[in-house]
C-alpha positions in Angstrom: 12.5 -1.0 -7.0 15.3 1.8 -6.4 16.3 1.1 -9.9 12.7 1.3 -11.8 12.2 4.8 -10.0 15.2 6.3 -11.1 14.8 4.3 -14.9 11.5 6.4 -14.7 12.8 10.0 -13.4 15.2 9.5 -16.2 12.5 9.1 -18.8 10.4 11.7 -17.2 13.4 14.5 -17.4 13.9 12.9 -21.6 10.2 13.8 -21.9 10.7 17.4 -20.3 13.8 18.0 -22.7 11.9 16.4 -25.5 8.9 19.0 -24.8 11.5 22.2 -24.4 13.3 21.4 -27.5 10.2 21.1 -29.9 8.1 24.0 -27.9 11.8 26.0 -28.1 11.6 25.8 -31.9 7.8 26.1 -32.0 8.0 29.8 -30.3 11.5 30.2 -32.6 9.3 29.8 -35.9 6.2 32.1 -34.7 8.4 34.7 -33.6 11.1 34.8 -36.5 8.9 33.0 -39.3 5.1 34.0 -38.8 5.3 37.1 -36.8 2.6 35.9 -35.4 0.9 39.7 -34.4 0.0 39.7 -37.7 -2.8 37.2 -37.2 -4.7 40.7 -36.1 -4.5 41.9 -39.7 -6.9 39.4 -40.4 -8.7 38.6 -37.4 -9.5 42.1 -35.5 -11.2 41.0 -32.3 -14.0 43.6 -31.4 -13.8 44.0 -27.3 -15.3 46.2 -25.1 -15.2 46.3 -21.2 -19.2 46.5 -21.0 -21.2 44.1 -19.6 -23.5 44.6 -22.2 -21.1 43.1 -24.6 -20.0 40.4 -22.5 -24.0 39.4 -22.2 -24.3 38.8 -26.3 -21.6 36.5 -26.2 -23.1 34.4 -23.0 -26.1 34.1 -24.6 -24.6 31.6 -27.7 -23.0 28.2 -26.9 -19.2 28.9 -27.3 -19.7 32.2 -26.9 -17.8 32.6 -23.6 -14.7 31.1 -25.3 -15.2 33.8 -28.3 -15.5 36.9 -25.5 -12.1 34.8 -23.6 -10.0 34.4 -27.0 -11.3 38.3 -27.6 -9.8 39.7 -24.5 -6.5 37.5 -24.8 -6.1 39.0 -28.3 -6.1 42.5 -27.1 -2.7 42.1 -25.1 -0.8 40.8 -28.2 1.1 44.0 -28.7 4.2 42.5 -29.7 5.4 39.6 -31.6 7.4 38.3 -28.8 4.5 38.6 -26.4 1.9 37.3 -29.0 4.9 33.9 -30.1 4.8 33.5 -25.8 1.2 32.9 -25.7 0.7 30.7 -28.5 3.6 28.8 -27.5 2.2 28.2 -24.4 -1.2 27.5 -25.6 0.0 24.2 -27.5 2.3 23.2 -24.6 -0.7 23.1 -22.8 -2.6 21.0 -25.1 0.7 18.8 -25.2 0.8 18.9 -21.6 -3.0 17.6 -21.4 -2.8 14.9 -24.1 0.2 13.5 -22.3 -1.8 13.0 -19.3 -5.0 12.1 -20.3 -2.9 9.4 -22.6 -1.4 8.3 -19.2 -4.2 7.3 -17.7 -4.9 5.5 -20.3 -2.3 3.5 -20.6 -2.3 2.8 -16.7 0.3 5.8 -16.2 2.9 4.3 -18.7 5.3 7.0 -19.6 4.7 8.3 -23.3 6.6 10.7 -25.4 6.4 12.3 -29.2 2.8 11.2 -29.8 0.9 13.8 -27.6 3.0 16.2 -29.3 1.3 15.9 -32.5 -2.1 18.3 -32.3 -0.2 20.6 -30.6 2.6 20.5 -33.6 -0.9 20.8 -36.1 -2.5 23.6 -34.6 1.3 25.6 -34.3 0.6 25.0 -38.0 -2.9 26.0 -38.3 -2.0 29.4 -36.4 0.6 30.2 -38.5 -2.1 30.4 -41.6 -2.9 33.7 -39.6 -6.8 33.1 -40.0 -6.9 30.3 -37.7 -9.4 30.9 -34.6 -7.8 31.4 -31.5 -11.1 29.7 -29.6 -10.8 26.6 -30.5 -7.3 26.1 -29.3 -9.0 27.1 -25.6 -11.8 25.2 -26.3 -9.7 22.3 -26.3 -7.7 23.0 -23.6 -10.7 24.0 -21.2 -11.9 20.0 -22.9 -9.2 18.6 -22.1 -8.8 19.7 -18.8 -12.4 18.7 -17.5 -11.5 14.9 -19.3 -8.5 14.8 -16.9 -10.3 15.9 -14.1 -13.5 13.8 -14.3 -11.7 10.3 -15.8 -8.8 10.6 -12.8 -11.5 11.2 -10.2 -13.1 7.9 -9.4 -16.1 7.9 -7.0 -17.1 5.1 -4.8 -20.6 5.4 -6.7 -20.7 5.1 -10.4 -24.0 7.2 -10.3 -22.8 10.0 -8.7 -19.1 10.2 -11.4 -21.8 9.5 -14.0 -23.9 12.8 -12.8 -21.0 14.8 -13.0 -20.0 13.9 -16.1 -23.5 14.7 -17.8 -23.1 18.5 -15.4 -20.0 18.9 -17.1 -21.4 18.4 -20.4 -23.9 20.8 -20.1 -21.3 23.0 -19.0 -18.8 22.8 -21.3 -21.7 23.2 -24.2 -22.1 26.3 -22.9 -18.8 27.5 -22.4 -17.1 25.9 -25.6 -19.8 25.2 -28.0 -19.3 22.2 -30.5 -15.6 21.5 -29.1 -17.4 20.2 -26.1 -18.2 17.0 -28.1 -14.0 15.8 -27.4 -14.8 15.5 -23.9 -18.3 14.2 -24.6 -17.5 11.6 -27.0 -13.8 10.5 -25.1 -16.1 10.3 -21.7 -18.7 8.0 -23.4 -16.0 5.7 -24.7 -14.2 5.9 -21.5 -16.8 4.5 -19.6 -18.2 2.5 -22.1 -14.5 0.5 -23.1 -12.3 1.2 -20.2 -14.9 0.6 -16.7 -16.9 -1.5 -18.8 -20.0 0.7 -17.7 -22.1 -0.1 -21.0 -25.1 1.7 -20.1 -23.4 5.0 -18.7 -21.5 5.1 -21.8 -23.9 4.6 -24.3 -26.1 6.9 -22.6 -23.4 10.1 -22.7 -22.6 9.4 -26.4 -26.1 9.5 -27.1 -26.5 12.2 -25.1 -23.8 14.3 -26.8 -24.6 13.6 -29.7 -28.3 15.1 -29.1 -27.3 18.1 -27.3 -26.8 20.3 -29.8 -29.8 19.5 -32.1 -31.8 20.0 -28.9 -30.0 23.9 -28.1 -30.4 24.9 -31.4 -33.8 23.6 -31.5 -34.9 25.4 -28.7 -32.9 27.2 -25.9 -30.6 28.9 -28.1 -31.0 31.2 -31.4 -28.1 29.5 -33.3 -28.3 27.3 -36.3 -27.5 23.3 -36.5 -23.9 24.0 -37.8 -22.9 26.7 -35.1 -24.1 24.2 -32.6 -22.0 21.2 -33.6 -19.1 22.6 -34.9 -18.5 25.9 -33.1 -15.4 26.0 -31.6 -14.2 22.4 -33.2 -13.1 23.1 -36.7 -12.8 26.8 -38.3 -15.1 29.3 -38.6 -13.0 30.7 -41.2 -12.3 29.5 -44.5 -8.3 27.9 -43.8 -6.8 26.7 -47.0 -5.7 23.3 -45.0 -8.9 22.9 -43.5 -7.9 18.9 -43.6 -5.6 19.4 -40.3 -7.8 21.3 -38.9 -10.2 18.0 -39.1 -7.4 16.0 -37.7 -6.5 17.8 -34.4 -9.9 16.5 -32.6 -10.1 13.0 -34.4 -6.6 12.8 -33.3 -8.0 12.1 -30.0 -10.8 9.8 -30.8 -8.1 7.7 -33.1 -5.6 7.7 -29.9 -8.1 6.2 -28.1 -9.5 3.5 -30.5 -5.3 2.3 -30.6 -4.7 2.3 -27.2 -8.3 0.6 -26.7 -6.8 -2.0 -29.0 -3.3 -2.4 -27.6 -4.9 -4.4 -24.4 -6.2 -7.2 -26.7 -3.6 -10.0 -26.0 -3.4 -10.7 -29.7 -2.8 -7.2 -30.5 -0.3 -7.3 -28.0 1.6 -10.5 -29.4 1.7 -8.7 -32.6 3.2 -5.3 -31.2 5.7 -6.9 -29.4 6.9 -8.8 -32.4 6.9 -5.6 -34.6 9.4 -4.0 -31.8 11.5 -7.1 -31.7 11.8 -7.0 -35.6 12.6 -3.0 -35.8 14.7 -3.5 -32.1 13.1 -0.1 -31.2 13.1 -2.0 -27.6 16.9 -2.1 -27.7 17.0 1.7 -27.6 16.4 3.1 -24.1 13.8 6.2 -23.2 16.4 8.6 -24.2 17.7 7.7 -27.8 13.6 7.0 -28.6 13.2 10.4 -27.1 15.7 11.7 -29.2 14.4 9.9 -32.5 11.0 11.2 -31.9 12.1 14.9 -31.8 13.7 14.3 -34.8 11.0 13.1 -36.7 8.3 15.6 -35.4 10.6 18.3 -35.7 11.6 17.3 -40.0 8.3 16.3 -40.0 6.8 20.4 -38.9 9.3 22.0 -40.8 8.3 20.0 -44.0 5.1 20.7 -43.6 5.7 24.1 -43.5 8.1 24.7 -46.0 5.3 22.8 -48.0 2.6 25.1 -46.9 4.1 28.6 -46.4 2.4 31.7 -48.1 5.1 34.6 -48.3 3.1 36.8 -50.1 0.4 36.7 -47.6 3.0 37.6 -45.1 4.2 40.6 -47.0 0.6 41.4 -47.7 -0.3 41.1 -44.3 3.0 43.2 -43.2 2.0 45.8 -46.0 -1.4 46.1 -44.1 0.2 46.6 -40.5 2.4 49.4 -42.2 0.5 50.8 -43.8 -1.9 51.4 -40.1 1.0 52.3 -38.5 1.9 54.7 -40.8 5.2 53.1 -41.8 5.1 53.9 -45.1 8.7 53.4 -46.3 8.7 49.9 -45.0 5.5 49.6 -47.0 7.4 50.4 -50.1 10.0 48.3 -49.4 8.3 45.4 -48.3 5.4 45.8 -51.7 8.6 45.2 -53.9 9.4 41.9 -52.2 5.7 40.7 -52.7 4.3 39.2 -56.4 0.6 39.7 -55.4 -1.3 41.7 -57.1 -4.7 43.6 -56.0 -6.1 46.9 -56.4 -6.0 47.1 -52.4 -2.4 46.2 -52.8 -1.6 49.3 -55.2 -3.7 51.1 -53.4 -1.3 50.6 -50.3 1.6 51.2 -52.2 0.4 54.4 -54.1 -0.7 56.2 -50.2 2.7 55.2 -49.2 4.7 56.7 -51.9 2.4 59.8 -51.3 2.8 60.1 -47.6 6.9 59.6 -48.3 6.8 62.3 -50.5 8.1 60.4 -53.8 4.1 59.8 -55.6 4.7 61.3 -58.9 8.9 60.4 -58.7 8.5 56.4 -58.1 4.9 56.1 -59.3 5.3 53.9 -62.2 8.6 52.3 -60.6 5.8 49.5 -59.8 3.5 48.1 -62.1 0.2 49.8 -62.3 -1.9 47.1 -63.5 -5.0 48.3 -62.6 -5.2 52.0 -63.7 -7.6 54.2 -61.4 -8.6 51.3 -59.4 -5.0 51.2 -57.9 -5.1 54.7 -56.9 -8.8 54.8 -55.4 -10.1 51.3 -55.5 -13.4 50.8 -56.9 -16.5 50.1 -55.3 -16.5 46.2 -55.0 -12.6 46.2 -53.7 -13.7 49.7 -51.1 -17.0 47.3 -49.9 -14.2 44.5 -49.0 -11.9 47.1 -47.3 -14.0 50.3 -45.6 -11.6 50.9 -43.0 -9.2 51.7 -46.0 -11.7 53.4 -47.8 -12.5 55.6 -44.5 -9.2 55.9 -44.2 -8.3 57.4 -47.8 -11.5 59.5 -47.7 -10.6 60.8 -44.7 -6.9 62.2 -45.7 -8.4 63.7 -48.8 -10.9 65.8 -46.6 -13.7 63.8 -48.0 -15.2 63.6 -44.4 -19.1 62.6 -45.6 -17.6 59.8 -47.7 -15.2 58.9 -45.0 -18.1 58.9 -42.3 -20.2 56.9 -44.8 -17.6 53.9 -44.9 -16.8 54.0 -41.1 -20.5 53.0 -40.9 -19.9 50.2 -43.0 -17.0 49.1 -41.7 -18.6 49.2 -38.3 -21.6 46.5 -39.8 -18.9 44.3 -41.3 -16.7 44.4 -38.8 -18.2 45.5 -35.2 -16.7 48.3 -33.1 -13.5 48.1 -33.3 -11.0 50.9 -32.0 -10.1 52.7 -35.0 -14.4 52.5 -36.3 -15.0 53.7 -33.3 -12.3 56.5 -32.8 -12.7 57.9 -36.8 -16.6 57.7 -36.3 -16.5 60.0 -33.9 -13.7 62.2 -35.1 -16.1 62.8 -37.9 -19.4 63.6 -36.0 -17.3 65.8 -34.1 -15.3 67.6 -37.0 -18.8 67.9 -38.7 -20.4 69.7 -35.6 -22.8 66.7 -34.1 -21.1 66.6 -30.6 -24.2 64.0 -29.4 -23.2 61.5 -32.0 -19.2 62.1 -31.4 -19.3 61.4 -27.6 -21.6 58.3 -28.0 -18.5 57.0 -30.0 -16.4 58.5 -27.8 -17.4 56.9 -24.7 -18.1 53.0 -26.6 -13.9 54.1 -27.3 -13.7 54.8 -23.2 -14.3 50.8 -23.0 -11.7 49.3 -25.2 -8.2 47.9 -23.4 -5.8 50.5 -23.9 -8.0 53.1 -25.3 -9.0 54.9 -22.1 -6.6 57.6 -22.4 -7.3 58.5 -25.7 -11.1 58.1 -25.2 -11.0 60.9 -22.5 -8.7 63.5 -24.3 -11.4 63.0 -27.2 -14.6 63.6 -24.9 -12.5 66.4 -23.3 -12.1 68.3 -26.9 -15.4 67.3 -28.0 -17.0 69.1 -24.4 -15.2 72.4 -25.7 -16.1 73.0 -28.8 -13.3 77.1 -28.3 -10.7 74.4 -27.8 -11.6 72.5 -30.1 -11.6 74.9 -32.8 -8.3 75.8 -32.0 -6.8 72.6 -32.1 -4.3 71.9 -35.2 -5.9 68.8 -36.6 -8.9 69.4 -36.6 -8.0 73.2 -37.9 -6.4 70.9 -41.1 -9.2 68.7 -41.5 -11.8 71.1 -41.6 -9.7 73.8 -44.0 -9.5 70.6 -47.1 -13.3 69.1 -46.2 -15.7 70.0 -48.6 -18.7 72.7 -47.7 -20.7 71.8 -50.3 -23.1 68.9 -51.8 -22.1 67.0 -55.0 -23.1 64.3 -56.9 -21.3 60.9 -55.5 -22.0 57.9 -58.0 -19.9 55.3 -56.3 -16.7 56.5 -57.2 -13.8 59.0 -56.5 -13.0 60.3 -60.0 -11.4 63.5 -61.0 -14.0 65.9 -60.7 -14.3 65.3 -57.1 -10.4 65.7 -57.0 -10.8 68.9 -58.7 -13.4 70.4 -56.2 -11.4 69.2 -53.5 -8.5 71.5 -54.8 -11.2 74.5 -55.5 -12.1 74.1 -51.9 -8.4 74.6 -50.8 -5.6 75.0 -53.5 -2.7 73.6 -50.5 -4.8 70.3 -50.8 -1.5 68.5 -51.4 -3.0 65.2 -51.8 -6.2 65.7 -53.6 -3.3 67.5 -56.1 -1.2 64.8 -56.5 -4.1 62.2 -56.7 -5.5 64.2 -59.6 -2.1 63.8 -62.0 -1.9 60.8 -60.7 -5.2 59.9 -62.4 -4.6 61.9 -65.3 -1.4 60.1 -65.8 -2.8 56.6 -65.0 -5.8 57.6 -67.5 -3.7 59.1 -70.2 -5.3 62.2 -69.6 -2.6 64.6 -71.0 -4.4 67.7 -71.4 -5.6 67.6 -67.2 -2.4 68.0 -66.5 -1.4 70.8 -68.7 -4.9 72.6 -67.3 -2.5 71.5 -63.8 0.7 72.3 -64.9 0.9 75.9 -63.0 0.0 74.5 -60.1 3.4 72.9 -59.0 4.9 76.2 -58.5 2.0 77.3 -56.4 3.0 74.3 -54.1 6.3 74.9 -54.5 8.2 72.3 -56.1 11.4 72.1 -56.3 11.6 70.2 -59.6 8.8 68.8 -62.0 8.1 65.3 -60.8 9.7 62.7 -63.2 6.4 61.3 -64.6 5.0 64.9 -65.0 8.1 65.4 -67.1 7.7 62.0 -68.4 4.2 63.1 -70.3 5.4 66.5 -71.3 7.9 65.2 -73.6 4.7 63.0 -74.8 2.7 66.1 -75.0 5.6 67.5 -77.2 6.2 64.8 -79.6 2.2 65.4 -80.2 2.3 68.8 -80.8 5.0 70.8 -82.8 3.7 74.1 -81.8 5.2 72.7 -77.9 7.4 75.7 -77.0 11.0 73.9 -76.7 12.7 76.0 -74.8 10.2 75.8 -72.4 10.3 71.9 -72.3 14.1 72.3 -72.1 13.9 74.3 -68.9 11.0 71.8 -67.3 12.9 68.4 -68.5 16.1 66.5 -67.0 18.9 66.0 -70.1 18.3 62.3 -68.8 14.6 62.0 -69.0 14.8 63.6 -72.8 17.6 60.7 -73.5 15.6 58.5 -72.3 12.6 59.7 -74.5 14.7 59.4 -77.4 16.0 56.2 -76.9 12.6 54.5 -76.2 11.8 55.7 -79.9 14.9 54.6 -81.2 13.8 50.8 -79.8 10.4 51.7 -81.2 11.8 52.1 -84.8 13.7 49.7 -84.8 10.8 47.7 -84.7 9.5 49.9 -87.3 6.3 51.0 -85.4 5.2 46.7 -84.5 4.4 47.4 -80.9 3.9 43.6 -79.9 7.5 43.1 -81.8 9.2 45.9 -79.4 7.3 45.2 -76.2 10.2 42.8 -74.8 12.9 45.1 -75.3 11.1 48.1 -74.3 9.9 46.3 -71.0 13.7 45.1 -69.9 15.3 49.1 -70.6 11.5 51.1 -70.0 9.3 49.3 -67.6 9.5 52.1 -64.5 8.7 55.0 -67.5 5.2 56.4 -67.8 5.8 56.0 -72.1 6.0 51.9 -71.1 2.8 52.2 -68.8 0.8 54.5 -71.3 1.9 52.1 -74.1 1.4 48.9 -72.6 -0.2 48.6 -68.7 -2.9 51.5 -69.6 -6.0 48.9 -68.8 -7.2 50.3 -72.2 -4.1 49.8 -73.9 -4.0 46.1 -72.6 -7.3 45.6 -74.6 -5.8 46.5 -77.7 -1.6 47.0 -78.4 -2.1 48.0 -81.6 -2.6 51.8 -80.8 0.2 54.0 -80.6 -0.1 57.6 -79.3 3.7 58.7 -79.7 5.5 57.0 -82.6 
C-alpha cells in the first residue's frame, strides 16, 4: 500500500513537471514570439466604470463574460503582464480538464492529453483576433462540471435540480459556451449513473434553451445564442481549431465512455503490450508526451505564423505611441502592402523629420492614397483618419471621423479624449465635458479626465495653454467645400491660414511629387527658406533636375546652387541606362529598378499609379 502511494506521488510530481515545462514554453512563446499586447491592436475593449455600461452587457446571454474579458484586458499594459495572464488562463483550462478527466476515469492519474485545448487555444490567441471570452467561458464551464459531477447527493432529484440551476446560470453568464457543461452533464448522467431519464432530459433541455432565450426573454438572434462565447466572433483564419477545443471535450468523453467496455478493454491492453508503452513507467511516458505536444505546438506554429501581421500590428502600436523611428524600421522588415500601411510609414517619416529625404526610399504604390488614404481605406481606419486630420489642423474633419470611429468602435479612451479635445478647441465646452467626464470612467484615465475638465472649466487658462494655443493658430476659420477627400487645395488653405503649418507644407510636395505635379512645387519652391531649411530636401532636388531637363530656359546656375553634385550624377546616370536602352522603357526598367528604385525619376517613371497604367510614356528622356 506504502508502495502504490508513493508510485502515485511520483507520478503526480511527473505531471506537475510535465505541466511547468509546456506552460514554461507556452508563456516563453507569447512573450518573445507573439507579443501578445498586441492582441489590443485588433481587439480594443471599450470599458467604462458605469453601471450603466455594466447593465447593457447583463442584459445579453454571455454578456457578463464579454464586460469580465473587457475589464481583464484593460490591465494588459505590458507584454510580460499580458504572456502571465494568458499563460495562466490555459493552465487553468489544463488544470480543469485533468480533473474533470479524473473523475472520469475513477481518479486514474492522466497526463499530456488534458493538455491539448489548452495547447489549441495558446494557438488561437496567438492569431491576435482570438476572443478572450471564450477562454473564461470555458473555464467558469468547466469549473461548475467539476463541481456539480464531484458532488454526489443522497437524492438524485435534488443533484438533478442543481444541475438544470446551473444551466440556467451559466446561459446567462457565458452564453452558447454553456452548452460544454450542458451537454458533458447530460451524458454524465445519462452514461456514467446510468440516470436515463435525467440525462436525456438536460440534453434536451440544453439543447432548447437557447432557441427558447432568443425567442423570447432575450433580444439576441439564434446564432448569438448558440454560439456566443463557443467558437469566434471574429473571423480567425483557423477557425477549424477553434471548432476543436469544445468537441475536444465531448470526443474525450465518448473514449473514455468506451474504454470500460471489456472488449474495448481486451483490445487496449493488447495495443500497449504490442507498442510496450506499459514497460515505460509514469515518468519516461511523461517525458514522451511533452515531447510530442511540445514538436507538435511549435509545428503548428511555425506552420501558421503571420509575420507581417505582427509587423503590421507593431507598426500600428508605434505609430499610437508615437514611436515613429521604430515605425520606420520595423515597415522595412514587413512585405505587406496597404494604403493604411504607407500611410503609417509616410506620418512617421514626417514626425522624424526625414518626409521629403527618405520618401521614396519605400515603394509608393499607391500614389495620394498612401499619403491621405481615400475614403473606403479612412471609413475602415477613423481613428487614423481623426488622427491625421487632427495634426493637420483640420479639426471639423478630425471631429467628423471621431464620431465615426466612436459608432464603429464604442468609447474607447482615445474617441473619447480627441472628441472632446475638439468640442473644447472649437468653443462647445457642454459637448467637451460630456466627453470628458464618460473619459473620468475608463481604468487609468482618471487623472487625465480631470486635468481635461479642469482646462475646459477655465476657458483664460485654457487659452493660454500651449497646445491648444498650436492647434487653434493651423485650424482653419473658414468653410470649404469637403468632397470626401484631402486633396491639395485643402493643403494649400491650410498653409494660407498659417504659412509655419509645417505639415500641411510638406504634405502638399509630397502630393505634388507623388502626382507628378511639377509646376505646384515650383509655385512652393520659396517656401523652404521661409521655413528655414537647411538644404533642399533630396526629392525636391530630385524633380528640379526633372523640371530642368524639361525646360532649357531653367537658370543653371541656379540649379547648381539648389542640387547636390551626387543627385546631378545620379540624374545623369539614370539617362545614360535609359539610352542605353534607346528610350524602350519596359527594356530598362530592371536595371533602372536594381541602381534607381529609392529616386523620385524611378517612382515618376514607373510606380506613378498613372504610369503603371501605361509604361510607354516618358516625361524626361
Amino acid at each position: 500500500m506504502a508502495g502504490s502511494n508513493k508510485s502515485r506521488g511520483s507520478a503526480k510530481i511527473a505531471v506537475w513537471i510535465q505541466e511547468f515545462i509546456v506552460f514554461t514554453a507556452c508563456f516563453l512563446y507569447f512573450l518573445f514570439r507573439v507579443h501578445p499586447k498586441l492582441i489590443l491592436e485588433l481587439q480594443s475593449p471599450v470599458f467604462l466604470m458605469d453601471i450603466n455600461f455594466f447593465k447593457e452587457f447583463i442584459q445579453i446571454p454571455g454578456g457578463f463574460i464579454d464586460w469580465l474579458s473587457a475589464l481583464f484586458m484593460q490591465f494588459w499594459t505590458s507584454d510580460f503582464f499580458t504572456a502571465v495572464f494568458l499563460t495562466l488562463c490555459c493552465w487553468c483550462v489544463a488544470f480543469l480538464t485533468r480533473k474533470w478527466l479524473e473523475i472520469l476515469t475513477e481518479n486514474r492519474l492522466l497526463h499530456t492529453y488534458h493538455l491539448i485545448p489548452a495547447v489549441l487555444l495558446a494557438f488561437l490567441h496567438s492569431q491576435y483576433n482570438f476572443n478572450l471570452s471564450i477562454t473564461l467561458a470555458l473555464i467558469i464551464n468547466l469549473s461548475f462540471l467539476n463541481l456539480i459531477i464531484r458532488w454526489t447527493s443522497k437524492q438524485a432529484v435534488i443533484q438533478t435540480a442543481v444541475g438544470i440551476i446551473a444551466l440556467f446560470l451559466l446561459f446567462w453568464i457565458t452564453g452558447g459556451a454553456f452548452l460544454i457543461y450542458g451537454v458533458i452533464f447530460g451524458f454524465n448522467e445519462l452514461v456514467i449513473k446510468k440516470r436515463y431519464i435525467n440525462g436525456l432530459f438536460i440534453l434536451v433541455f440544453s439543447s432548447l434553451l437557447p432557441y427558447a432565450a432568443s425567442s423570447s426573454a432575450f433580444l439576441v438572434t439564434l446564432k448569438h445564442a448558440y454560439l456566443h462565447n463557443l467558437i469566434s466572433d471574429n473571423s480567425i483564419k483557423f477557425w477549424l481549431i477553434g471548432y476543436i477545443v469544445p468537441l475536444f471535450y465531448i470526443l474525450a468523453f465518448i473514449v473514455v465512455s468506451l474504454t470500460k467496455i471489456s472488449a474495448v478493454q481486451e483490445s487496449l491492453k493488447k495495443i500497449v503490450k504490442l507498442i510496450r508503452l506499459g514497460q515505460l513507467n509514469v515518468r519516461w511516458q511523461c517525458a514522451l508526451g511533452t515531447l510530442l505536444i511540445i514538436c507538435g505546438a511549435i509545428l503548428l506554429a511555425e506552420k501558421t505564423y503571420d509575420k507581417n501581421l505582427r509587423l503590421e500590428l507593431e507598426i500600428d502600436q508605434f505609430t499610437r505611441e508615437g514611436r515613429w523611428d521604430d515605425v520606420i524600421y520595423t515597415a522595412r522588415q514587413c512585405s505587406a502592402v496597404d494604403p493604411l500601411l504607407f500611410h503609417q510609414i509616410n506620418l512617421a517619416l514626417f514626425q522624424s523629420g526625414s518626409f521629403l529625404d527618405k520618401l521614396f526610399s519605400f515603394p509608393q504604390f499607391y500614389g495620394t492614397s498612401g499619403l491621405l488614404m481615400d475614403f473606403n481605406w479612412r471609413s475602415k481606419s477613423p481613428v487614423k483618419t481623426s488622427d491625421l486630420y487632427w495634426k493637420l489642423g483640420l479639426i471639423n474633419e478630425s471631429l467628423h471621423w471621431a464620431h465615426e470611429a466612436l459608432e464603429l468602435k464604442g468609447p474607447a479612451p482615445e474617441i473619447l479624449k480627441r472628441l472632446g479635445m475638439a468640442y473644447m478647441i472649437k468653443g462647445d465646452h457642454t459637448a467637451a465635458k460630456r466627453f470628458f467626464l464618460n473619459l473620468r470612467n475608463v481604468p487609468f484615465y482618471e487623472n487625465i479626465a480631470d486635468d481635461l475638465i479642469r482646462l475646459n472649466d477655465a476657458p483664460s487658462e485654457l487659452a493660454q495653454d500651449n497646445d491648444v494655443k498650436y492647434i487653434r493658430s493651423y485650424m482653419l476659420t473658414k468653410d470649404f467645400i469637403h468632397l470626401n477627400t484631402v486633396s491639395s487645395d485643402v493643403l494649400e488653405l491650410l498653409l494660407k491660414r498659417n504659412p509655419n503649418n509645417k505639415m500641411a507644407f510638406e504634405y502638399l510636395i509630397a502630393y505634388y511629387l507623388l502626382t507628378g505635379n511639377l509646376n505646384g512645387i515650383v509655385n512652393y519652391f520659396q517656401a523652404f527658406g521661409f521655413l528655414k531649411y537647411s538644404q533642399i530636401p533630396r526629392y525636391v532636388q530630385e524633380a528640379l533636375l526633372v523640371i530642368a531637363s524639361l525646360d532649357s530656359n531653367f537658370d543653371q546656375n541656379q540649379l547648381n546652387n539648389l542640387v547636390q553634385p551626387v543627385t546631378r550624377q545620379r540624374f545623369l546616370n539614370y539617362q545614360q541606362v535609359l539610352n542605353k536602352y534607346k528610350g524602350n522603357i519596359s527594356g530598362a526598367k530592371p536595371e533602372l529598378q536594381v541602381q534607381f528604385a529609392d529616386t523620385y525619376w524611378y517612382y515618376l517613371m514607373y510606380m506613378r499609379p498613372e504610369a503603371r497604367q501605361s509604361e510607354k510614356h516618358n516625361e524626361f528622356q
